[in-house]
Structure formats: C-alpha cells, structure tokens
Backbone as ProteinMPNN parsed JSONL, in Angstrom:
{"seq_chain_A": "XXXXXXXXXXXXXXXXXXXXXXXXXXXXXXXXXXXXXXXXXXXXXXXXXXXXXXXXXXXXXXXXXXXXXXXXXXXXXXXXXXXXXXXXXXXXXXXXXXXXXXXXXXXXXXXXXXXXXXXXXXXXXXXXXXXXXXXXXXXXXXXX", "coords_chain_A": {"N_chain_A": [[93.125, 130.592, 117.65], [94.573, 130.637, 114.413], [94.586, 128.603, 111.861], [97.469, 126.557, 110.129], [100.0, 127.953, 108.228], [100.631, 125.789, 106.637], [98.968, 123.85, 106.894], [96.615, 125.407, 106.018], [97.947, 125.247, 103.26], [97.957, 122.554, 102.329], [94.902, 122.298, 102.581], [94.221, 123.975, 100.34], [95.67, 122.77, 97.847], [94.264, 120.253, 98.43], [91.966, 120.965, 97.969], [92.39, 122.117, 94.552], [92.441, 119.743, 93.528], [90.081, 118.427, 93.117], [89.111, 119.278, 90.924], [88.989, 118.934, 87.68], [90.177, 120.074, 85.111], [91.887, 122.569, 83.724], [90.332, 124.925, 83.011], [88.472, 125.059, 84.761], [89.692, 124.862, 86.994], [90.288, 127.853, 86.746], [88.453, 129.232, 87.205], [87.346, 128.876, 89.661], [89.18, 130.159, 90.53], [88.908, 132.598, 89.767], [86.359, 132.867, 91.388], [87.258, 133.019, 93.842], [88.797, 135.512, 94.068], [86.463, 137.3, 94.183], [85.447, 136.888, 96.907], [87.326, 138.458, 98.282], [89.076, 140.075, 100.694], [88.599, 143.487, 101.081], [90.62, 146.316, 99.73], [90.274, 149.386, 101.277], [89.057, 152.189, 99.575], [90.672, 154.53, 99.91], [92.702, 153.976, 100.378], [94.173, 152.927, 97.849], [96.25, 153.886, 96.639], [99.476, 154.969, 95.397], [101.786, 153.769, 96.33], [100.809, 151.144, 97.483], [100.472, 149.759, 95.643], [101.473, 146.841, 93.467], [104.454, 146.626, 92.253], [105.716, 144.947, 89.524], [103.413, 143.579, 88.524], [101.106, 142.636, 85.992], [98.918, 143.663, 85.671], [96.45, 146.348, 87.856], [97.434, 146.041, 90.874], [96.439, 146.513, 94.1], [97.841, 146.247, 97.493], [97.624, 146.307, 100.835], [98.65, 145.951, 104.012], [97.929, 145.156, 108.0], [99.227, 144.99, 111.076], [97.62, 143.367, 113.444], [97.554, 142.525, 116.978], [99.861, 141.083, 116.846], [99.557, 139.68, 114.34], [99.355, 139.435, 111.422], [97.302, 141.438, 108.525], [95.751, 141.004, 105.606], [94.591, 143.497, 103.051], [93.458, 143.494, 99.787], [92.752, 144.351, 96.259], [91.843, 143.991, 92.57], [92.44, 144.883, 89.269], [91.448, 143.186, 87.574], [90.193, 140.158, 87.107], [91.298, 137.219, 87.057], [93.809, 138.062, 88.614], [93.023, 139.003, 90.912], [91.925, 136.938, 92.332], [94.38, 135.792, 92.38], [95.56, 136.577, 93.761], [93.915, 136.468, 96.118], [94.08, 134.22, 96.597], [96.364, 133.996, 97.585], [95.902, 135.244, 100.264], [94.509, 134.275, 101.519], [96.174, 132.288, 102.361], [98.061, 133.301, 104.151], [97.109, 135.366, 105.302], [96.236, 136.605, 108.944], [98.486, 135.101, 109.819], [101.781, 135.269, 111.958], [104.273, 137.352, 111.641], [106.951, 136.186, 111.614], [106.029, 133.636, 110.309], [105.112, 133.919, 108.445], [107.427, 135.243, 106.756], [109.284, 132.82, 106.477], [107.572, 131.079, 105.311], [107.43, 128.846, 102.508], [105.582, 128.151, 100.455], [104.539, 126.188, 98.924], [102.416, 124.918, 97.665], [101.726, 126.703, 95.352], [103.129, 125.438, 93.375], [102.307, 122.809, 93.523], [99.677, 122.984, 92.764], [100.397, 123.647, 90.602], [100.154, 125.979, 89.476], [101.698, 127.966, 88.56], [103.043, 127.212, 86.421], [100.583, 127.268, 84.705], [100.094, 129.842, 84.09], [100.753, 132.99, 82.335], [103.75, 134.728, 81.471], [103.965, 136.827, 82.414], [101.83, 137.427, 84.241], [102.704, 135.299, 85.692], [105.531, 136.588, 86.79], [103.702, 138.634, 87.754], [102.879, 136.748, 90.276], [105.047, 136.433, 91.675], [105.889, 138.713, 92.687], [103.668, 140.022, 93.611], [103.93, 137.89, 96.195], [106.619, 138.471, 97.28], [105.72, 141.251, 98.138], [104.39, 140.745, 100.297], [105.931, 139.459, 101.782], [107.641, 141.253, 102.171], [106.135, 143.278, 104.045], [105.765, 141.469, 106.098], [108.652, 140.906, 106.799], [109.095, 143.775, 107.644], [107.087, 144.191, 109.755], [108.291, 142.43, 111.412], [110.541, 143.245, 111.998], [109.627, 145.698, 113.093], [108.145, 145.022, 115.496], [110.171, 143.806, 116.715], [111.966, 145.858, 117.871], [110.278, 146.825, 119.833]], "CA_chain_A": [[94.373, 130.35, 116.918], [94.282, 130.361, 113.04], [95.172, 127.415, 111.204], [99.014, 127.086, 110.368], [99.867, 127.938, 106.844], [101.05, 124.742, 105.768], [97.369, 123.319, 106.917], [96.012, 125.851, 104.442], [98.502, 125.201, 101.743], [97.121, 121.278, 101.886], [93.37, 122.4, 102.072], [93.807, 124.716, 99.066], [95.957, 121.902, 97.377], [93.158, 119.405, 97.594], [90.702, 121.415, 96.803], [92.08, 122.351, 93.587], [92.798, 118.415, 92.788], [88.794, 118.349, 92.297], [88.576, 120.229, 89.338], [89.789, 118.007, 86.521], [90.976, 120.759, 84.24], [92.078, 124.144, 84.103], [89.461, 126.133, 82.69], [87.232, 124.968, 85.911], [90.726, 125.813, 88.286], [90.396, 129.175, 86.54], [86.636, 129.797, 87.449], [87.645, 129.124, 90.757], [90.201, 131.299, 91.271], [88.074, 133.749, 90.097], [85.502, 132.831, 92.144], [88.073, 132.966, 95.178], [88.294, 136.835, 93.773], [84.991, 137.703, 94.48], [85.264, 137.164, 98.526], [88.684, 139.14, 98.735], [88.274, 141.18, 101.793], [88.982, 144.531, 99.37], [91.298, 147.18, 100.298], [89.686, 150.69, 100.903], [89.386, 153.074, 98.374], [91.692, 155.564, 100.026], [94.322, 153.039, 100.518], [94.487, 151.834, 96.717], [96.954, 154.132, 96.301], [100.477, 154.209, 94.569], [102.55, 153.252, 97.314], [100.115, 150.367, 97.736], [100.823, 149.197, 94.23], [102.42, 146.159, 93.324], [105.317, 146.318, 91.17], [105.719, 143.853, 88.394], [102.299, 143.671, 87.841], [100.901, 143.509, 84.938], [97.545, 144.582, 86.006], [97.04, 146.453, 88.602], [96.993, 145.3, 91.999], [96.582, 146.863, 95.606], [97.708, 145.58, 98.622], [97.825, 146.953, 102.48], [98.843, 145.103, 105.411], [98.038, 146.016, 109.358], [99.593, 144.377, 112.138], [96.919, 143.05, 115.15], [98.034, 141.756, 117.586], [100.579, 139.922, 116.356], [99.114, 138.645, 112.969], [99.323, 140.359, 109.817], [96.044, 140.881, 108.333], [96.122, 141.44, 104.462], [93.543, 143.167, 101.904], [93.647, 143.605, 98.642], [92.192, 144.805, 95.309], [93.064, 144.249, 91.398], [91.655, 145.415, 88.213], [91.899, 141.811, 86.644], [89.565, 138.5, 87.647], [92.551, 136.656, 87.717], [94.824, 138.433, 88.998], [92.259, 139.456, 92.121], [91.529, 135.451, 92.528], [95.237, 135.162, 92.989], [95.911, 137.685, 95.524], [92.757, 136.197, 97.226], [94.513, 132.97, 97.251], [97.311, 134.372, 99.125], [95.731, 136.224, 101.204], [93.904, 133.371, 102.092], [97.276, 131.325, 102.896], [98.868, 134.368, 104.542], [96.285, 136.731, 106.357], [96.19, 136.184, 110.345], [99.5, 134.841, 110.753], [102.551, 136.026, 112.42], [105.326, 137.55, 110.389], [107.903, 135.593, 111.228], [106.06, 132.166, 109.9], [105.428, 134.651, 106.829], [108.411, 135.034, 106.094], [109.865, 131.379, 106.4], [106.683, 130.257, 104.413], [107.91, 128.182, 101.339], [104.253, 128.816, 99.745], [105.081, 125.189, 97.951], [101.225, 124.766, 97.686], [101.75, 127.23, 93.93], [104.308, 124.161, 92.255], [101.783, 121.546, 93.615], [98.63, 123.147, 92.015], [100.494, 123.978, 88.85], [99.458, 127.539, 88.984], [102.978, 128.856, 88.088], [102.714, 126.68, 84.631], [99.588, 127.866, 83.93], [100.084, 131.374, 83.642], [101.383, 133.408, 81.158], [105.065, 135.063, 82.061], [103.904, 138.348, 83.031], [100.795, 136.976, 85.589], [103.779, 134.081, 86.799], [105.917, 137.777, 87.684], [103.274, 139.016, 89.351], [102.58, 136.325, 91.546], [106.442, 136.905, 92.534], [105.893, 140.159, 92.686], [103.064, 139.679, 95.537], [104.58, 137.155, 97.369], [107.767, 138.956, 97.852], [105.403, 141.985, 98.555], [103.526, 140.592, 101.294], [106.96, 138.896, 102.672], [108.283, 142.953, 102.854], [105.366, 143.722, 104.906], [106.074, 140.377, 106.775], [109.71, 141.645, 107.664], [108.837, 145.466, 108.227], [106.355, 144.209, 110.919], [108.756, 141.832, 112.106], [111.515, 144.557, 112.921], [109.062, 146.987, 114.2], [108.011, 144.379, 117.176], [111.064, 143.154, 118.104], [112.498, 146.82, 118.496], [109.0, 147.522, 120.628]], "C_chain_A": [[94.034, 129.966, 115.481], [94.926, 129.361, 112.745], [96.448, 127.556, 110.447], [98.93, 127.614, 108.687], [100.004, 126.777, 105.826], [99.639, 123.809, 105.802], [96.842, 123.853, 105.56], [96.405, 125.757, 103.178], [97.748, 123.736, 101.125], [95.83, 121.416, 101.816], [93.443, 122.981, 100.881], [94.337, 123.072, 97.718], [94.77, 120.977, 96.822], [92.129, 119.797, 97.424], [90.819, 121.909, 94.974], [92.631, 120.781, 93.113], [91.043, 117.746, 92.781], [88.482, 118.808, 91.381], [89.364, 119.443, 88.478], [90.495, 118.589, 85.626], [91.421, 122.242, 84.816], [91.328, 125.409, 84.074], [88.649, 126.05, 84.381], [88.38, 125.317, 87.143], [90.68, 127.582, 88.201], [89.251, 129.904, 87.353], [86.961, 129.648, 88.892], [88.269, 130.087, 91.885], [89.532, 132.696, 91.261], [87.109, 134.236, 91.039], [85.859, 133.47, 93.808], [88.181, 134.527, 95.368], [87.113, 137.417, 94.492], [84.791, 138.049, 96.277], [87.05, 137.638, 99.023], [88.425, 140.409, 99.702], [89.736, 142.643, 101.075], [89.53, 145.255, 100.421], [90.517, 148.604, 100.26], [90.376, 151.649, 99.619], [90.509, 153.674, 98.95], [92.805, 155.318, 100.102], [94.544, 152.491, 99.327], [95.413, 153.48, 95.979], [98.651, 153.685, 95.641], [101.592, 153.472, 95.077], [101.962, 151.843, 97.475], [100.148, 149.274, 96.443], [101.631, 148.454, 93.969], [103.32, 146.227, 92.377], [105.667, 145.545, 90.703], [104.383, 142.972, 88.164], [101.762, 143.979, 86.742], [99.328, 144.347, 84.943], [97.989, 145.137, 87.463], [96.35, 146.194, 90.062], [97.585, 145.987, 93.289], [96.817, 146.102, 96.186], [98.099, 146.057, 99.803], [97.972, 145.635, 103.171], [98.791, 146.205, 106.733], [98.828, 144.435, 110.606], [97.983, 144.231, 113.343], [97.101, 142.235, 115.54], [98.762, 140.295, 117.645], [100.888, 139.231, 115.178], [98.93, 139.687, 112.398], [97.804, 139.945, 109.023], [95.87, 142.23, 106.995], [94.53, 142.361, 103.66], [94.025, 144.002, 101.029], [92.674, 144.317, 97.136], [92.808, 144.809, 93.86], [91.733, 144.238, 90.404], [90.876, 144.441, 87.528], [91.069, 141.036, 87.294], [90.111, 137.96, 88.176], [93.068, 136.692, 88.668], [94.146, 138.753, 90.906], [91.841, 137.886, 92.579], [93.166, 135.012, 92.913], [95.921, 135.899, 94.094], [94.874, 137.45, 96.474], [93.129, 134.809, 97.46], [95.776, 133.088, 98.761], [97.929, 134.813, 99.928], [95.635, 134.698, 101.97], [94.783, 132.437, 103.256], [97.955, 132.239, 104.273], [98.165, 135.313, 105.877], [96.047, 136.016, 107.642], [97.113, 135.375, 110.681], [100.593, 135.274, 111.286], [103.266, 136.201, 111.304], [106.249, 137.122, 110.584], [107.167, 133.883, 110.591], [105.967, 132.886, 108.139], [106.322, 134.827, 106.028], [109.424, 133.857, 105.62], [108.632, 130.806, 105.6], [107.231, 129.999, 103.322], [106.607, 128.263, 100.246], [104.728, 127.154, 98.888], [103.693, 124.511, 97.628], [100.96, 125.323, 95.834], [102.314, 126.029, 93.134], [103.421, 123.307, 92.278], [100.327, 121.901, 92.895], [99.024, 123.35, 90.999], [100.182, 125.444, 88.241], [100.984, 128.099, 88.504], [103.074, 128.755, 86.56], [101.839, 127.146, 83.864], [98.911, 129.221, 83.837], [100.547, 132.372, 82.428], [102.616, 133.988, 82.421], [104.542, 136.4, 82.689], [102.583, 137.939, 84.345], [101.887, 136.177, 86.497], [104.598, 135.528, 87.343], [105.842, 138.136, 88.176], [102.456, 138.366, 90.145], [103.527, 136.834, 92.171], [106.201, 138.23, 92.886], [104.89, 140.36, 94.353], [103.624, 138.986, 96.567], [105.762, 137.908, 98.172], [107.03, 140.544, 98.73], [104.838, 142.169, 99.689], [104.38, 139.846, 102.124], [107.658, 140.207, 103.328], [107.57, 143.088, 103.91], [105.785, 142.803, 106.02], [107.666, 141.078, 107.869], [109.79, 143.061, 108.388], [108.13, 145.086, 109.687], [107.21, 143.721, 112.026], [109.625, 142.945, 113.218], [110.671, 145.607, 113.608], [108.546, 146.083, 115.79], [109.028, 144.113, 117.342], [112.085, 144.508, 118.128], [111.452, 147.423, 119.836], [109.642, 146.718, 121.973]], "O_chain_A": [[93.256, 129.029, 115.303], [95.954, 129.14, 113.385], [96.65, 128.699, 110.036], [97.871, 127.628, 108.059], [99.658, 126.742, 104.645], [99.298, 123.141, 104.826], [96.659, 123.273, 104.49], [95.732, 126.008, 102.178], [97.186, 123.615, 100.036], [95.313, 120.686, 100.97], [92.616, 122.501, 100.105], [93.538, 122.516, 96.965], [94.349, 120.82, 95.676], [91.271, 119.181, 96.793], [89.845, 122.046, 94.234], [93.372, 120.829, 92.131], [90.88, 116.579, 92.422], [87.322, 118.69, 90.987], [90.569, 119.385, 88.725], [91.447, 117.964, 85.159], [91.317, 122.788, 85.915], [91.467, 126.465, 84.69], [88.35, 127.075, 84.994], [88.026, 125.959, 88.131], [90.911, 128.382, 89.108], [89.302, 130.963, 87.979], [86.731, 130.733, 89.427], [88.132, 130.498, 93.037], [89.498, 133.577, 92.12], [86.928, 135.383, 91.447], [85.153, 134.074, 94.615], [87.826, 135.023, 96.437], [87.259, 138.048, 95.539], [84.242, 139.019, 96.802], [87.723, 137.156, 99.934], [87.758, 141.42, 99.486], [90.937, 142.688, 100.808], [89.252, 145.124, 101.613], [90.125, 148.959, 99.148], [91.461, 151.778, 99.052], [91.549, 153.294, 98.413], [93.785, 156.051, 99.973], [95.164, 151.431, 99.419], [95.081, 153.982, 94.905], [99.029, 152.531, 95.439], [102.255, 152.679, 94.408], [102.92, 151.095, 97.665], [99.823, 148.088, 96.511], [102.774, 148.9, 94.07], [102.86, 145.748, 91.34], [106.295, 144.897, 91.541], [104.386, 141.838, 87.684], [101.737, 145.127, 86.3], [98.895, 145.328, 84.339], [98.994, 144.873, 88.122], [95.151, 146.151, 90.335], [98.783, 146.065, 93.56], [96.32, 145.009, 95.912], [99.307, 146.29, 99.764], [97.485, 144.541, 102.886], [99.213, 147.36, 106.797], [98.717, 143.209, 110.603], [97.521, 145.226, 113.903], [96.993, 141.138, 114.992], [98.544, 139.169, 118.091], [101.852, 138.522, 114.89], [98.413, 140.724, 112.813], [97.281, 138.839, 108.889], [95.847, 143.46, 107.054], [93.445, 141.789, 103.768], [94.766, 144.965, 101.224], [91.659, 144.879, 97.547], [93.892, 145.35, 93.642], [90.582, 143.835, 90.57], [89.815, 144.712, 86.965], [91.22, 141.268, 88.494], [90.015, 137.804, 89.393], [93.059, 135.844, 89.56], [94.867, 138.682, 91.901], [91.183, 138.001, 93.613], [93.333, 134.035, 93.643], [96.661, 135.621, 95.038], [94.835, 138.076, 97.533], [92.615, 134.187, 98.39], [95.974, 132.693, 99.91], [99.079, 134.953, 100.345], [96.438, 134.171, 102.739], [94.463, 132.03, 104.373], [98.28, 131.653, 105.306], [98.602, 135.733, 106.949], [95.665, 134.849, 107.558], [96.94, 134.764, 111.736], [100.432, 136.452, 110.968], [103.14, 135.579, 110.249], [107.023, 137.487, 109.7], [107.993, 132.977, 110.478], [106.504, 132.53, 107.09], [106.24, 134.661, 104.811], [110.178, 133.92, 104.649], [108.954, 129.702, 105.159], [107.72, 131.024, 102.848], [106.931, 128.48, 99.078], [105.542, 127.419, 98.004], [103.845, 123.346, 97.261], [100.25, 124.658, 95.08], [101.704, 125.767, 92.097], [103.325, 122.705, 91.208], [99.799, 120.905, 92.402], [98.174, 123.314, 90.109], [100.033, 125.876, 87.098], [100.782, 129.094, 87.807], [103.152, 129.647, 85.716], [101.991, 127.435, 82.677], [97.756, 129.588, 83.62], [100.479, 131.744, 81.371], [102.578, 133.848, 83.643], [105.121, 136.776, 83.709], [102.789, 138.434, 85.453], [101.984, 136.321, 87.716], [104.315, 135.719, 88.525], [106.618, 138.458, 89.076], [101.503, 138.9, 90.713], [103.313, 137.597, 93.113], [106.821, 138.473, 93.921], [105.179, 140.647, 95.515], [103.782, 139.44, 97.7], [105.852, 137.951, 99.399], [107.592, 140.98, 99.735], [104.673, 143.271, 100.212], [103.896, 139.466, 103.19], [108.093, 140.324, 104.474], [108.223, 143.047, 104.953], [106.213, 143.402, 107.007], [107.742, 141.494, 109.025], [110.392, 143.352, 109.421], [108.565, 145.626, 110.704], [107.167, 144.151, 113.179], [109.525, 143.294, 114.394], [111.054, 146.262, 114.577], [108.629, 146.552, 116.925], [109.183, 144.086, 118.563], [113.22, 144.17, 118.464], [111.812, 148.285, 120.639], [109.095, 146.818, 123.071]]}, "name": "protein", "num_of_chains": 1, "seq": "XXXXXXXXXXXXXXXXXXXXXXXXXXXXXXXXXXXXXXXXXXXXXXXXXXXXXXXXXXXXXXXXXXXXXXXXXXXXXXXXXXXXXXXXXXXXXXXXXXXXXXXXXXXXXXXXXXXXXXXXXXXXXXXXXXXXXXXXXXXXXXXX"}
C-alpha cells in the first residue's frame, strides 16, 4: 500500500523547510527532475502535451491495478523538477483520492509565489491535467 497523498504532501513540505532560501529550493527541484521516471519517446507526443505550458511538457498516465501511475518529460529543469514533484505526490494512487486531492502542500512551500506567471499556469495546467486522467480512469472502472 503506497503512502496516502497527504503523508507525501507533509514529507515534501518538510523537506523543503530545510533549505533556507530559494535559490537552494530551486536546485532541488531540479534535482527532483533528474529522477523523473521519463515518458517514452514514442509517447511524447502532441496529444501528450500539456497545454498552458510554457515549455514543453509531456505527460502519460496508465491505470494498474487500480493506481494511476504517471511519467513525464519537459524541455525545462524547472519545469521537469515540477512535474517530478507531482508525480511524486500523485503516481500510485487511486483516481478517486486524485481527484479530491487539495495538493495544499504548493501554498505551504511557497512554490506558487515563486514562480513567474507563466511557470505558476503551468503548474495549473498539470495539475488539472493529471486530475483529467484521474477522472477518465475513474469513469472507465466504474462502467467495467
């Protein structure tokens, strides 16, 4: 059983309340980048493409057994450090806690503030993208 999301929203939380500033939250996130379990090439297509991105950023979802299980890919450091955050929050749980997730873990690290307007878009832009997938899966099991 994976750990709930709201567990992981407080581990990510206090882990970024060790870093004293932002430049060293940044390096992190990037860092967080780096182990993003990557989307295949053949799947970083345009359908796969987030809209309101300003870079650009893949993302697939599969259903197993039960749990939605995300990966990703983006052109950007950043932007691939924050789709690896939440994945992180997100990947292996069901889609209905996916979709009721409040994600209130972004307001409490401050990452929304410390973006520019077009990166703060496309977080929204993922979140809501990986909540679609969330509901699509949902309705396809409970018609199964």
């Amino acid at each position: 059983m994976s750990d709930s999301i709201q567990k992981i929203e407080d581990e990510i939380v206090e882990e970024f309340e060790f870093f004293p500033d932002w430049m060293e939250k940044y390096e992190h996130i990037i860092d967080l980048g780096k182990n993003l379990p990557l989307i295949d090439s053949e799947r970083k297509i345009d359908e796969n493409l987030i809209k309101g991105c300003q870079s650009q950023v893949w993302l697939d979802a599969e259903l197993n057994e039960d749990c939605i299980s995300y990966k990703a890919d983006s052109d950007a450091v950043i932007t691939k450090g924050i789709i690896a955050l939440m994945i992180r929050v997100l990947n292996g749980q069901k889609p209905e806690d996916i979709v009721k997730a409040d994600l209130s873990f972004i307001d409490k690290i401050g990452l929304k503030e410390h973006l520019s307007p077009t990166r703060s878009n496309g977080l929204v832009s993922m979140i809501k993208q990986m909540k679609l997938y969330a509901v699509a899966f949902q309705a396809k099991t409970q018609q199964s």
